[in-house]
C-alpha positions in Angstrom: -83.4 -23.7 -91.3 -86.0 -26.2 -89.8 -88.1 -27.8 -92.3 -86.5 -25.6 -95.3 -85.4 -27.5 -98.6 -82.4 -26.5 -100.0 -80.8 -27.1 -103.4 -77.5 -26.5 -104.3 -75.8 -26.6 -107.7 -72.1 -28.0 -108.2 -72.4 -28.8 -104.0 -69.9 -32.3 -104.6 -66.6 -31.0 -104.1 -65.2 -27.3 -103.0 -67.5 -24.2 -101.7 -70.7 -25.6 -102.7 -70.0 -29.2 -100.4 -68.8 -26.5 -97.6 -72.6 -24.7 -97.7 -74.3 -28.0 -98.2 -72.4 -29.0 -94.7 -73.0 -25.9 -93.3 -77.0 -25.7 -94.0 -77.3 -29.3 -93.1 -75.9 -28.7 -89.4 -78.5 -26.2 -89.4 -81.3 -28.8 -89.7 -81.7 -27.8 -93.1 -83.0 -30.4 -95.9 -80.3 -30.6 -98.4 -80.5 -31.3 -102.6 -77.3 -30.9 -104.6 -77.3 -31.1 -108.2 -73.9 -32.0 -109.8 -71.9 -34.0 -112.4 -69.5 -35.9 -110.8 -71.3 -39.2 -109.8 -68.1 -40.3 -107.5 -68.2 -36.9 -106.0 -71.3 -36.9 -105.0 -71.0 -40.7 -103.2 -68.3 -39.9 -101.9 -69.6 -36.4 -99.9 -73.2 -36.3 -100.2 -73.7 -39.3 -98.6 -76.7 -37.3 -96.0 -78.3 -35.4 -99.2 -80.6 -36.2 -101.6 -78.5 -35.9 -105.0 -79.1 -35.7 -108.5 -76.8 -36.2 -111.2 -77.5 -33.1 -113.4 -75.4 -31.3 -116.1 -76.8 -27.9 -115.3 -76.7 -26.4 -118.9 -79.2 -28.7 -119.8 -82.6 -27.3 -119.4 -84.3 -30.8 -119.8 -82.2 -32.4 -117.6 -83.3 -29.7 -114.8 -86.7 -29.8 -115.7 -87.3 -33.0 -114.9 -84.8 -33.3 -112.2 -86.7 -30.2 -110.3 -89.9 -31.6 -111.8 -89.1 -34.5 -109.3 -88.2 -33.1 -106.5 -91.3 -30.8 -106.1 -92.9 -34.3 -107.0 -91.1 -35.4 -103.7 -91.0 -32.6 -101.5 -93.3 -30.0 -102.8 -91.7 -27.2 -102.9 -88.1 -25.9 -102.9 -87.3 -23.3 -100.4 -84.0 -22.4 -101.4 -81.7 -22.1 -104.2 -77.6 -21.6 -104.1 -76.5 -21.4 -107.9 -72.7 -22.4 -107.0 -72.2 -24.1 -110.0 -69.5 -23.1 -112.3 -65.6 -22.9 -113.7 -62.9 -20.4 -113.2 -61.6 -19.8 -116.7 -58.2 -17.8 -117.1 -57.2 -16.0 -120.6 -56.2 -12.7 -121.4 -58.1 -11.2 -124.8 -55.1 -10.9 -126.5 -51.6 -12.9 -125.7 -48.6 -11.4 -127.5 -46.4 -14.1 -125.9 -48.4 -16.9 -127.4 -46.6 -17.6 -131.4 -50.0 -19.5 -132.3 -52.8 -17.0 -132.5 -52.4 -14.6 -130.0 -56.9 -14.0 -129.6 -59.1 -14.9 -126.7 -60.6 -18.7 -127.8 -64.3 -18.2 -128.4 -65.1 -21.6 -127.7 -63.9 -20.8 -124.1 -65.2 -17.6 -124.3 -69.0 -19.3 -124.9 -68.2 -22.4 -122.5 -67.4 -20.1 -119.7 -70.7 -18.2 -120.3 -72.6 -21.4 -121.0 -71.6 -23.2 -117.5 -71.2 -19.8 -115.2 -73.9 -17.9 -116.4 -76.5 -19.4 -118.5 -76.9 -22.0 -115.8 -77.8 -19.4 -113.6 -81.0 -18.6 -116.1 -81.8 -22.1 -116.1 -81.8 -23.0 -112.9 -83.6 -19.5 -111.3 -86.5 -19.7 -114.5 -87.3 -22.9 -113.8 -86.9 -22.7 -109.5 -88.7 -19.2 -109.4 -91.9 -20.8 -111.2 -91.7 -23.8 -108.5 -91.3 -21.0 -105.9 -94.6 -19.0 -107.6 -96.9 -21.7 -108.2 -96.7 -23.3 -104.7 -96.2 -19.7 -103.4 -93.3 -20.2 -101.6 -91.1 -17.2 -100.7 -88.3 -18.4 -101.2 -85.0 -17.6 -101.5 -82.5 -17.6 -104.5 -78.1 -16.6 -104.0 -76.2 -17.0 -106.6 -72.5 -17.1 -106.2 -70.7 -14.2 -107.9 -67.1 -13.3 -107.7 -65.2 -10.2 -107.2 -64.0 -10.4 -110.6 -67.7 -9.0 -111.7 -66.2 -5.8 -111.1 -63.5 -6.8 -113.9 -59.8 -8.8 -113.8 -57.1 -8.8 -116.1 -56.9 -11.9 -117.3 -60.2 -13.5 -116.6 -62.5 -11.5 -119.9 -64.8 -14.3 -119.7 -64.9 -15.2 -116.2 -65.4 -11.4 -115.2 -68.3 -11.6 -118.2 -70.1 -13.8 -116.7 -70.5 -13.4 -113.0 -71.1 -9.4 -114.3 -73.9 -11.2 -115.9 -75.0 -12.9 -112.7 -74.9 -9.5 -110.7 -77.3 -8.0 -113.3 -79.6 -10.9 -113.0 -79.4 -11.0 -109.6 -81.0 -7.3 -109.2 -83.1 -7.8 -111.7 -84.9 -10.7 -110.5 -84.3 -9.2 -107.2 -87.3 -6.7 -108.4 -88.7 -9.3 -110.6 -89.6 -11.5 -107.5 -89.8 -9.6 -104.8 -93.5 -8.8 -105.2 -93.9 -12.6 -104.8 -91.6 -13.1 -102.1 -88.9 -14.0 -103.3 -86.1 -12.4 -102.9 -82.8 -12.8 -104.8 -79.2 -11.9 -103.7 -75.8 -12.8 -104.7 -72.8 -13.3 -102.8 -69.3 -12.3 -104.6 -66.2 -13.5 -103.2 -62.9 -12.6 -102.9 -59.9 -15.1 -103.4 -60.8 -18.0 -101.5 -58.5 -21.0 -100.4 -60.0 -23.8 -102.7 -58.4 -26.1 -105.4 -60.0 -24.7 -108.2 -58.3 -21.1 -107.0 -54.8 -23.3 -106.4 -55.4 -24.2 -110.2 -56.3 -20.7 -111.6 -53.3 -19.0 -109.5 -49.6 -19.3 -109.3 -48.0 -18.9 -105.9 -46.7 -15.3 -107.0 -50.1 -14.6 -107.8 -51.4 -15.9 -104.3 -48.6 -13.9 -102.8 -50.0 -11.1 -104.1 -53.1 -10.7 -103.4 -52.6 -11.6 -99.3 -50.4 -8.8 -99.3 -52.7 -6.4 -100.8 -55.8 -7.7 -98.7 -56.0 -5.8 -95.3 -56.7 -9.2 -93.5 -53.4 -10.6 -95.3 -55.0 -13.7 -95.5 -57.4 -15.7 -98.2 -61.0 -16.5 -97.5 -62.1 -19.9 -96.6 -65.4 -21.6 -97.6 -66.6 -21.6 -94.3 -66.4 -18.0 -94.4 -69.1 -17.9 -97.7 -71.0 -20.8 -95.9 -71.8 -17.9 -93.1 -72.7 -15.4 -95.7 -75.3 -17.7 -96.9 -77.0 -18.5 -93.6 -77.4 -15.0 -93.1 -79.2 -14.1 -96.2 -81.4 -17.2 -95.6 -82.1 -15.9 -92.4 -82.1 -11.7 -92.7 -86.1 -11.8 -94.7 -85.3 -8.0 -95.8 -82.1 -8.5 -97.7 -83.0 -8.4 -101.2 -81.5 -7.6 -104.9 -78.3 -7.2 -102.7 -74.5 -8.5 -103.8 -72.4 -9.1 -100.9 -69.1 -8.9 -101.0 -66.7 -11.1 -99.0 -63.2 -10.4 -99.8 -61.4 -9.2 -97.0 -61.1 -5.8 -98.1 -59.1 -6.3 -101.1 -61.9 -3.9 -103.4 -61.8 -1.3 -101.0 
């Protein structure tokens, strides 16, 4: 990880602090990118940060623009950022229009997949012109392969699975390679918000490990990818067994 930059989206709180840890103890160079100002004082205090809504294609233009300005190059991107969003498509207990909201339906797209597009176009022509071979995982989710409940959470990171081995072949004649890393239920606050404890319950008892997942966990997942130069157009999946 010597003398590699690495930026990381939505790395102020959660998983994405976790990796930016992890990759720093591994004498990495660390950027995060993310919205919450007091977050990222509060836990970023050995990164370089930027305070950057990552659905706005200006704002990472010029917030890339300036680290390359800085750094010259980017070695590594972790697309992290993103929201859980929970709604079946129809709700026949609900008296008040039983349908899916669209509004949530495009917000969830907007923030967990279109920032994906964003932030790989405008890293992978970085990567190109200072021909870098990088390095580009995007965090996916189980729920690619489809969760009742979840129509446009599982939407989306399907979306970012598809990307992922596209620009897998897209990039790898340049060298840079493209993964993503989907994970199962892991122990976080934003899962504790999306999940009751009958939920929780659940799902430990029908995972082989009978346990969640813990960020540290994903963090591993990442330094290997980094590290394993063959391993591309890949989704690994970290969940304990629970899709077998």
């Amino acid at each position: 990880m010597k003398d590699k930059v690495i930026l990381i989206t939505g790395g102020a709180s959660g998983l994405g602090n976790t990796i930016a840890h992890h990759l720093f103890t591994e004498n990495a160079t660390i950027i995060v990118f993310d919205v919450n100002s007091d977050k990222l004082s509060e836990t970023c205090r050995d990164f370089d940060t930027y305070i950057v809504d990552v659905t706005d294609y200006d704002a990472v233009q010029q917030s890339v623009d300036a680290i390359i300005e800085t750094y010259g190059k980017i070695d590594v991107l972790i697309n992290n950022a993103g929201v859980i969003h929970s709604e079946l498509l129809v709700n026949i207990t609900k008296q008040d229009g039983m349908k899916h909201s669209y509004d949530s339906f495009k917000n969830t797209l907007k923030v967990d997949l279109d920032s994906v597009f964003i932030m790989t176009s405008i890293v992978a022509e970085k990567m190109i012109l200072s021909r870098t071979k990088g390095c580009i995982i995007n965090i996916s989710s189980i729920c690619a392969q489809g969760n009742a409940g979840q129509t446009a959470y599982s939407a989306a990171k399907g979306g970012v699975e598809s990307l992922t081995k596209t620009w897998g072949k897209e990039l790898g004649v340049f060298g840079i390679r493209t993964n993503a890393i989907a994970p199962g239920f892991i122990d976080t606050p934003s899962t504790s918000a999306a999940l009751n404890e009958e939920t929780v319950k659940h799902i430990i008892d029908n995972t082989p490990l009978r346990a969640l997942g813990n960020t540290g966990n994903i963090a591993q997942a990442v330094s290997y990818i980094i590290n394993n130069d063959f391993v591309n157009a890949s989704v690994l999946q970290i969940d304990g067994g629970l899709t077998l």
